[in-house]
C-alpha positions in Angstrom: -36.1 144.6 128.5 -39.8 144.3 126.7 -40.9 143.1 130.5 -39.8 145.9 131.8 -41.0 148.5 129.2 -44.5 146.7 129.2 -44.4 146.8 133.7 -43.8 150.8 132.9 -46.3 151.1 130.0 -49.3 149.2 132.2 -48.6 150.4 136.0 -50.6 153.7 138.1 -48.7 157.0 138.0 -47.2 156.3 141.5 -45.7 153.1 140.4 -44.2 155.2 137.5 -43.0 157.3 139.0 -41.0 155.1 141.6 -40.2 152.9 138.7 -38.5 155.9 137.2 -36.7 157.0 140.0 -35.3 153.4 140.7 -33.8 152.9 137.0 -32.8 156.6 137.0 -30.8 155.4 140.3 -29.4 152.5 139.2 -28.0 154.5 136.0 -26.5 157.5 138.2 -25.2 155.2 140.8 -23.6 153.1 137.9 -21.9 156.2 135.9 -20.9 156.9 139.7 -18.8 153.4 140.4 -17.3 153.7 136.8 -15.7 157.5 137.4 -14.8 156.3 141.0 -13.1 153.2 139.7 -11.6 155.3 136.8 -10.4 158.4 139.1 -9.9 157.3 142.7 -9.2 153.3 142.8 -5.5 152.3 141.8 -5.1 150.0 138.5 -1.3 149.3 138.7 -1.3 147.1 135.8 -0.8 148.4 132.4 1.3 150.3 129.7 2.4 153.5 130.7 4.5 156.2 128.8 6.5 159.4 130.1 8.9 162.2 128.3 7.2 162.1 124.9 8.0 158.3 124.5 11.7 158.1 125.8 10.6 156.1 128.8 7.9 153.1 129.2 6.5 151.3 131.5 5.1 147.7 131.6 3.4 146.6 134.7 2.2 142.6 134.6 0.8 140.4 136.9 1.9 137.0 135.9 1.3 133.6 138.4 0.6 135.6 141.4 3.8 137.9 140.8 3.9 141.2 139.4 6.6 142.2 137.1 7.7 145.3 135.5 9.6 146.2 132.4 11.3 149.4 132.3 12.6 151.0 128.9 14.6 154.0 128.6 15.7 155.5 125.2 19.8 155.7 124.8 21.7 158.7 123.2 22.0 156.6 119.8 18.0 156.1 119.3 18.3 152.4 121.1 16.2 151.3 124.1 17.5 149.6 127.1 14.8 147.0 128.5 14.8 146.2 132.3 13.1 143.5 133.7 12.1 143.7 137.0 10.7 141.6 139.7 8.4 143.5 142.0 6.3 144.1 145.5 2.8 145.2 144.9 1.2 147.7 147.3 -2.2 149.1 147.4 -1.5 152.4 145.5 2.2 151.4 144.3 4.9 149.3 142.9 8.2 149.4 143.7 11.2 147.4 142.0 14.7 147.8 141.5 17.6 147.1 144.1 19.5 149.4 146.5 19.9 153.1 144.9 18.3 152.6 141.8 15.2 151.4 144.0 11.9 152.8 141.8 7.8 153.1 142.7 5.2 153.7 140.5 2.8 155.4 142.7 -1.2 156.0 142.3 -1.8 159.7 143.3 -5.5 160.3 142.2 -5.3 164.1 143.3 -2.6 165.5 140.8 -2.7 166.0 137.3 -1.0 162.4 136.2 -2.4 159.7 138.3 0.7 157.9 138.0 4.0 158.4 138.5 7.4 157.1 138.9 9.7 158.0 141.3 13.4 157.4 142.6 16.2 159.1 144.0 16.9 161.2 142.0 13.3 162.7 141.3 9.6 161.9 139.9 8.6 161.8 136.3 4.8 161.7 135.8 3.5 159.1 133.3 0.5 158.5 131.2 -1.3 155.2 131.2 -2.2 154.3 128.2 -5.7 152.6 128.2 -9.0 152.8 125.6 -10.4 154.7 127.7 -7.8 157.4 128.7 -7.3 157.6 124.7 -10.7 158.8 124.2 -10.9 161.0 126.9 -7.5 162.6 125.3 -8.9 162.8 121.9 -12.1 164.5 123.7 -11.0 165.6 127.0 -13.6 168.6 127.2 -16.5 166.5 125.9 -15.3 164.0 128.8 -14.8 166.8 131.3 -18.6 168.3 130.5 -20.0 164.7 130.3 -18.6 163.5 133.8 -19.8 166.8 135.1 -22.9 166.5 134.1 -23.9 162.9 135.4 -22.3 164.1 138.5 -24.5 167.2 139.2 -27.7 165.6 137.8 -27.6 162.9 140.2 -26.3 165.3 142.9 -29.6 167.3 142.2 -31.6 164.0 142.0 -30.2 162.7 145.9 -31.4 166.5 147.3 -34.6 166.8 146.1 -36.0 163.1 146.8 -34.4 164.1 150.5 -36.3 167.7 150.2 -39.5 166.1 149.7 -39.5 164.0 153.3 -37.1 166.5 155.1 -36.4 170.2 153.5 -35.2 171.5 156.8 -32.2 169.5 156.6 -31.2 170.7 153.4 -29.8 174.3 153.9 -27.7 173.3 156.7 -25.8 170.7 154.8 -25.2 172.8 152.1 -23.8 175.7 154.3 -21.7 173.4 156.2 -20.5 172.4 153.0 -19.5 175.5 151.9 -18.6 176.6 155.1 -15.9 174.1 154.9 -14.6 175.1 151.6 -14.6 178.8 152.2 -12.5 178.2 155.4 -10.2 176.0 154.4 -10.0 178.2 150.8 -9.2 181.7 153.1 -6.7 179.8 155.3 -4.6 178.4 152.3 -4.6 181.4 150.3 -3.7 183.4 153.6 -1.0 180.9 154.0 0.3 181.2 150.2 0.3 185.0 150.5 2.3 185.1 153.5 4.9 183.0 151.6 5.1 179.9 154.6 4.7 177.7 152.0 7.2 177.4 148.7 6.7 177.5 145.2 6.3 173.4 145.6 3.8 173.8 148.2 6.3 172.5 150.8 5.8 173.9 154.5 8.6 176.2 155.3 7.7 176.9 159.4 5.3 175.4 161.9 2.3 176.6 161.2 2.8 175.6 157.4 3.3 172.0 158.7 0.3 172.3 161.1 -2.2 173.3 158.3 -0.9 170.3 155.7 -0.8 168.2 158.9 -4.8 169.4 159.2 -5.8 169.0 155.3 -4.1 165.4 155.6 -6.2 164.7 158.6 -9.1 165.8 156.9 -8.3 163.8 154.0 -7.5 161.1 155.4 -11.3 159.5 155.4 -10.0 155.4 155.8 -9.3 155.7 159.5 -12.3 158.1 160.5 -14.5 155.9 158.9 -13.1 152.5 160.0 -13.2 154.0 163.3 -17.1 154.6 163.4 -18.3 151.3 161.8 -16.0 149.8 164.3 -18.5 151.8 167.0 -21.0 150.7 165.1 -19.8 146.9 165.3 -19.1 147.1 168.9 -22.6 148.5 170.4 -24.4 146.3 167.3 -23.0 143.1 167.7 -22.2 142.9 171.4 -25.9 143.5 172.2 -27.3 141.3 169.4 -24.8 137.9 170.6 -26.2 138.3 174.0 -29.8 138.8 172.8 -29.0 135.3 170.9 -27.0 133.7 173.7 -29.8 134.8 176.4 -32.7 134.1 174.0 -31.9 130.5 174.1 -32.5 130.6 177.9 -35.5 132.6 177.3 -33.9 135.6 179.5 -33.0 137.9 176.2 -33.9 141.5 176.1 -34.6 143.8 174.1 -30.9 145.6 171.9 -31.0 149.5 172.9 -29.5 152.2 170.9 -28.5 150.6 167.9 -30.7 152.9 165.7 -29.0 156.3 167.6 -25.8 154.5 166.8 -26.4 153.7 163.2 -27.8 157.3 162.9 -24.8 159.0 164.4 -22.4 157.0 162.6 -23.9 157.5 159.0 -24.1 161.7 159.8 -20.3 161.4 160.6 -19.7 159.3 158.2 -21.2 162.0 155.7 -19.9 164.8 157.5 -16.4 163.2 156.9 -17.0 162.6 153.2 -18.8 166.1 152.7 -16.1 168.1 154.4 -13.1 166.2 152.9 -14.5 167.0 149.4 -14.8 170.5 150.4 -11.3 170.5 151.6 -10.1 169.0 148.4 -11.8 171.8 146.4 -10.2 174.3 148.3 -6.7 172.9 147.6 -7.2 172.6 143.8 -8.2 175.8 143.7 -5.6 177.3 146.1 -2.8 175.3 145.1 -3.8 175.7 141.1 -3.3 179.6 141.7 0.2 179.7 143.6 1.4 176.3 141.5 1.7 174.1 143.7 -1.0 172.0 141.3 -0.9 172.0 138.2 -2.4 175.0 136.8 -3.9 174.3 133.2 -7.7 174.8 132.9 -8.4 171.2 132.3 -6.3 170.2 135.2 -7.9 172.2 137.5 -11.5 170.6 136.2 -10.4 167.7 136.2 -9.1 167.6 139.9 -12.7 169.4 140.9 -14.6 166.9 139.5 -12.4 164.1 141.5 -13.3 166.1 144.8 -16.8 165.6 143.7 -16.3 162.4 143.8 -16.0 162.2 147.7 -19.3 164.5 147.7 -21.8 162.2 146.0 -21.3 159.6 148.7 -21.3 162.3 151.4 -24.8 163.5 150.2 -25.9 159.7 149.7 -25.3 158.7 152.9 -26.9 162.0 154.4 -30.1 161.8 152.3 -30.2 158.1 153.5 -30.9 159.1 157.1 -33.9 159.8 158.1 -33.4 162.6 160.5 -37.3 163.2 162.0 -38.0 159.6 162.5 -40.8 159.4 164.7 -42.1 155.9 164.7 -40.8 152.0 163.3 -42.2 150.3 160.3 -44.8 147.4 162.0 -43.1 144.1 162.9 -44.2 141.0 161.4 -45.8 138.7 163.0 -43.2 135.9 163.0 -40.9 138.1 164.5 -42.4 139.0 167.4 -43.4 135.3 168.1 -39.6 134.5 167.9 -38.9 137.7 170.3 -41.6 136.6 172.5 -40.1 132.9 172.5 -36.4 134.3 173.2 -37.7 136.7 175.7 -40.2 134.0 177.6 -38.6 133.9 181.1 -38.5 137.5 181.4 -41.9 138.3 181.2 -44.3 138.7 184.5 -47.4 136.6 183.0 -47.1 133.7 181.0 -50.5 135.7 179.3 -48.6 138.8 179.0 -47.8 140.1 175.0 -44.2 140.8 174.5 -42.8 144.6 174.1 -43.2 145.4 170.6 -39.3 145.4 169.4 -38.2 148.3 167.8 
């Protein structure tokens, strides 16, 4: 820590300055992981609790298995323990046998992250961590805190971007809202014409056509395993045959694999941008007919987990640059390796190798 104080105290004002915006980084890209890890990524194991006390859950991992305990309050004050042995999904757990088959599920969207459902119903339940007991007994300090971090470093990923390319940032931004202005009017058309019920359940078609649409649009594992699949394909199929060939000395140069990377990081953004637009739009929608929950701090609370899936979106964006014009220089070991792999192939033995971009 003194080393790095003392580097700051004693370097120019550029280094400063880059210094600063490298811990300042590190620390919004750190608050970032934590809420994402807190909000979005399932922790199954733990103690949770639901109707004021009556019923608790214990989920434990024990020698590879993971068990749960289930205890329900009896009419005389008593509490009947189950012990269960269960199957461990991503996002749930489910135990039990036959009809009185149970999950827990992880559902980061709604107001209870957790809850347990069965035949007859779901009962939302409230883990009980450190954590989550702070942010009860200071839920609006939590709320404004979380914000904060969130729109400073927001603010922080823009304007470094503005500096290289400000052309670019308007038309994210209105795309951006574009999305959530759209898919805002179409819900709230939707919930005024009464195709969806009090539950938010579709009631005709087109109500199952525009949940089948926010589900697509929310659905960002398969769009994005797609492209870096593209991204694998064009990539790694051109670099094993510059390898293979090089060995012959007949390799050529990889083509496109900076337009591919490109296109597949602006999608990639695009899908995390519009998805967090989309999730806005249904908090706030679905907060005002009740299909969400529709207490203040649920509602922030559900806004800030669509801002979630916006940092990355604008991360990614500000990562590409869009005007690229010309590479960095190529060291000199590398291009006597390319000329070495590429040795057959050229007209003169003389003759300097294509400068690889």
């Amino acid at each position: 820590m003194r080393s790095t104080i003392r580097l700051f105290a004693f370097a120019p004002q550029n280094d400063r300055r880059r210094i600063r915006i490298t811990l300042l980084s590190i620390l919004a890209i750190s608050a970032w992981c934590a809420l994402a890890w807190l909000w979005l990524w399932p922790q199954l194991e733990g103690h949770y609790v639901a109707d004021h006390g009556k019923i608790t859950v214990d989920v434990t991992r024990h020698r590879g298995e993971t068990q749960v305990s289930l205890s329900r309050e009896r009419g005389d004050g008593d509490f009947k323990i189950t012990h269960f042995h269960s199957n461990a999904e991503f996002s749930k757990v489910q135990f039990g046998d036959g009809l009185e088959t149970q999950d827990l599920v992880f559902r980061p969207l709604e107001t209870s992250h957790y809850t347990l459902t069965s035949g007859c119903g779901s009962i939302p339940l409230d883990k009980q961590t450190t954590i989550s007991a702070l942010v009860r007994a200071h839920p609006y300090t939590a709320v404004v805190f979380a914000a904060l971090c969130m729109i400073a470093f927001m603010l922080h990923v823009v304007n470094e971007k503005a500096k290289a390319e400000p052309e670019v940032i308007y038309p994210m931004w209105a795309a951006y809202f574009g999305a959530l202005f759209g898919s805002s009017f179409v819900l709230f058309a939707a919930g005024e014409s009464g195709i969806f019920g009090f539950d938010g359940e579709p009631r005709n078609a087109l109500a199952r056509g525009i949940l089948a649409a926010i589900e697509y649009s929310l659905d960002l594992q398969q769009e994005v395993f797609l492209l870096l699949g593209l991204l694998a394909f064009v990539s790694l199929t051109q670099w094993c045959a510059y390898l293979m060939a090089g060995l012959s000395g007949a390799a050529r140069r990889p083509h496109f694999i900076w337009t591919t990377w490109k296109w597949v990081a602006l999608l990639t953004a695009k899908a995390l941008i519009s998805a967090s637009a989309v999730a806005l739009s249904v908090v706030l929608v679905g907060g005002h007919f009740g299909w969400l929950s529709a207490e203040p701090l649920s509602i922030v609370g559900n806004a800030l987990t669509s801002l979630l899936l916006l940092i990355p979106g604008l991360v990614v964006f500000c990562m590409v640059p869009l005007n690229r014009k010309k590479g960095r220089p190529v060291p000199k070991g590398t291009r006597s390796v390319h000329r070495w792999m590429i040795r057959r192939m050229r007209k003169q033995p003389g003759e300097l190798a294509p400068k690889p971009e």
